[in-house]
Structures are given as C-alpha cells and as structure tokens.
C-alpha angles and dihedrals in degrees: 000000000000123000127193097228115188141173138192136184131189107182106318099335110110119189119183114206131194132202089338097314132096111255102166142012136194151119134289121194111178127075125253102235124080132207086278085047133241116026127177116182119203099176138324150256092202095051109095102269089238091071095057117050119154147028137299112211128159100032117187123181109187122202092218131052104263128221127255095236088050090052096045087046089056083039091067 
C-alpha cells in the first residue's frame, strides 16, 4: 500500500505527517548543511535493510513550511 509521508520543519520544530494528518511532533537542533554543503538522506545503504523496505516516488522539497491544510490536501 502506498502512504503520503511528509515532514516539515520551522526552526526546530519537526512535525511527521501520514497520509494528511499530523502523526508526530518534535525538535531538531542541528542544521541541515554539512561541511560539502547541503545533504538530504532518504534512506540508506548502511541502515540495516530491514529497516527500509519499499519505494520513494513523487518527491517534493519546498522552500517554505507548508500548511497543514496544504499537506493533508497532497495526502488524499
């Protein structure tokens, strides 16, 4: 089965959201750059591969913090 998985982060505040609604909530405090610049990890091929199962298709990276309402109308 296939899931809309989001996530959005303003500041430190990190919200996961499934399938348009809002599943988890916390902080992140460190930036999102590294010493090569920018990095973005969707998966691994050093996590154990029973972690990871699946496919990604349709990624979007905003340059803004969407709404919720704009996140659970892409989730139907």
């Amino acid at each position: 089965a296939w899931h809309h998985v989001a996530f959005t982060r303003d500041r430190t505040a990190v919200t996961l959201y499934v399938n348009g609604r809002a599943e988890g909530h916390g902080t992140f405090d460190r930036g999102l750059a590294s010493r090569d610049g920018l990095w973005l990890r969707l998966g691994s091929a050093e996590a154990d591969p029973a972690v990871w199962d699946g496919r990604l298709d349709e990624i979007e990276i905003y340059s803004r913090t969407l709404t919720p309402e704009e996140i659970a109308t892409r989730g139907k």
